[in-house]
C-alpha positions in Angstrom: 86.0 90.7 102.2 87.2 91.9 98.5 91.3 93.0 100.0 90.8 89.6 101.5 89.7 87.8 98.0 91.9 89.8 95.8 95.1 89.3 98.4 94.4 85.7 98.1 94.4 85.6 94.2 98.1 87.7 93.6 99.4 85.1 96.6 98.5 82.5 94.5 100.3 83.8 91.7 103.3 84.5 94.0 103.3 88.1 93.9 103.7 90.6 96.5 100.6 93.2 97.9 101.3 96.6 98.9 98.3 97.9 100.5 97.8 101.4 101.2 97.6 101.9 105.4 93.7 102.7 105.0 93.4 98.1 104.9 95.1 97.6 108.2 93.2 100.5 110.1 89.6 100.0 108.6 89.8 96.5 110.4 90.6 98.3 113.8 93.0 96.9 116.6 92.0 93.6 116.5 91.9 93.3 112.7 94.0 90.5 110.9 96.3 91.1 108.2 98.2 88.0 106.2 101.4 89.3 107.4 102.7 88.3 103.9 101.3 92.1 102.5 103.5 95.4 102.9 101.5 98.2 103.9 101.9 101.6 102.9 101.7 104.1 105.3 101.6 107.4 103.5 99.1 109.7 105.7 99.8 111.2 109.1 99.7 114.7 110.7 103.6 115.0 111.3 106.4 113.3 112.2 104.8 111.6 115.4 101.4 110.4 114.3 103.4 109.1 111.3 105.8 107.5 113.5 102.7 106.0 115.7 101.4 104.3 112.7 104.1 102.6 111.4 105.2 101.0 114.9 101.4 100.3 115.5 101.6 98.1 112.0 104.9 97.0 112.5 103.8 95.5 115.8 101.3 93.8 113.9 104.2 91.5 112.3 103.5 93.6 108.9 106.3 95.0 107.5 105.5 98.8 106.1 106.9 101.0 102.8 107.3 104.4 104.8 106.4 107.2 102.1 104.4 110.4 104.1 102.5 112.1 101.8 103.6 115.4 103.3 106.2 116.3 102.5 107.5 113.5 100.6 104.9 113.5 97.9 107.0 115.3 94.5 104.0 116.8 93.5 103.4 118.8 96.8 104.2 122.2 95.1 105.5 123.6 98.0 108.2 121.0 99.7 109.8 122.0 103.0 113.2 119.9 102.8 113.7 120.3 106.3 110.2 118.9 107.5 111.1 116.1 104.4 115.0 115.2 105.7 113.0 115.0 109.4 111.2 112.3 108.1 112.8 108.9 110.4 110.6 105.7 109.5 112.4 103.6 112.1 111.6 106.3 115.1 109.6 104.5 118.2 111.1 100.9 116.4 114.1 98.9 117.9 116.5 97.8 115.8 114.8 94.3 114.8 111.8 95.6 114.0 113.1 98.7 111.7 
């Protein structure tokens, strides 16, 4: 498919994908990802479903940039700092995996 195509082309050129979690999860549970591209997970409900999707990618052997949108996101006029300092990307990982 195109991720596939375009992934293939910045390999090539030895440079590093970032994809944004919507890749891994369009292609289901049973979808393959080169485990050479980062994935983004930015969009969850709260803390758990966040936490849920990041294990379910890392378990994947894809390693993940952990940035929620909510709260983390600057331009979210109204931050809660709280909800944004309870943020923990390694929660549901061990210690290898985080």
């Amino acid at each position: 498919d195109f991720v596939d195509r375009v992934q293939g082309l910045a390999f090539q050129r030895q440079k590093q994908v970032i994809c944004w979690q919507e890749v891994i999860l369009s292609r289901g549970e049973s979808g393959y990802l080169d485990p050479r591209v980062v994935i983004q997970v930015w969009l969850g409900d709260n803390v758990t479903s966040i936490a849920n999707i990041t294990k379910a990618i890392v378990k994947k052997g894809v390693r993940v940039l952990f940035s929620p949108d909510s709260p983390w996101y600057l331009d979210n006029a109204f931050i809660n700092w709280e909800e944004a300092y309870e943020q923990e990307p390694c929660l549901g990982l061990t210690d290898s995996e985080c």
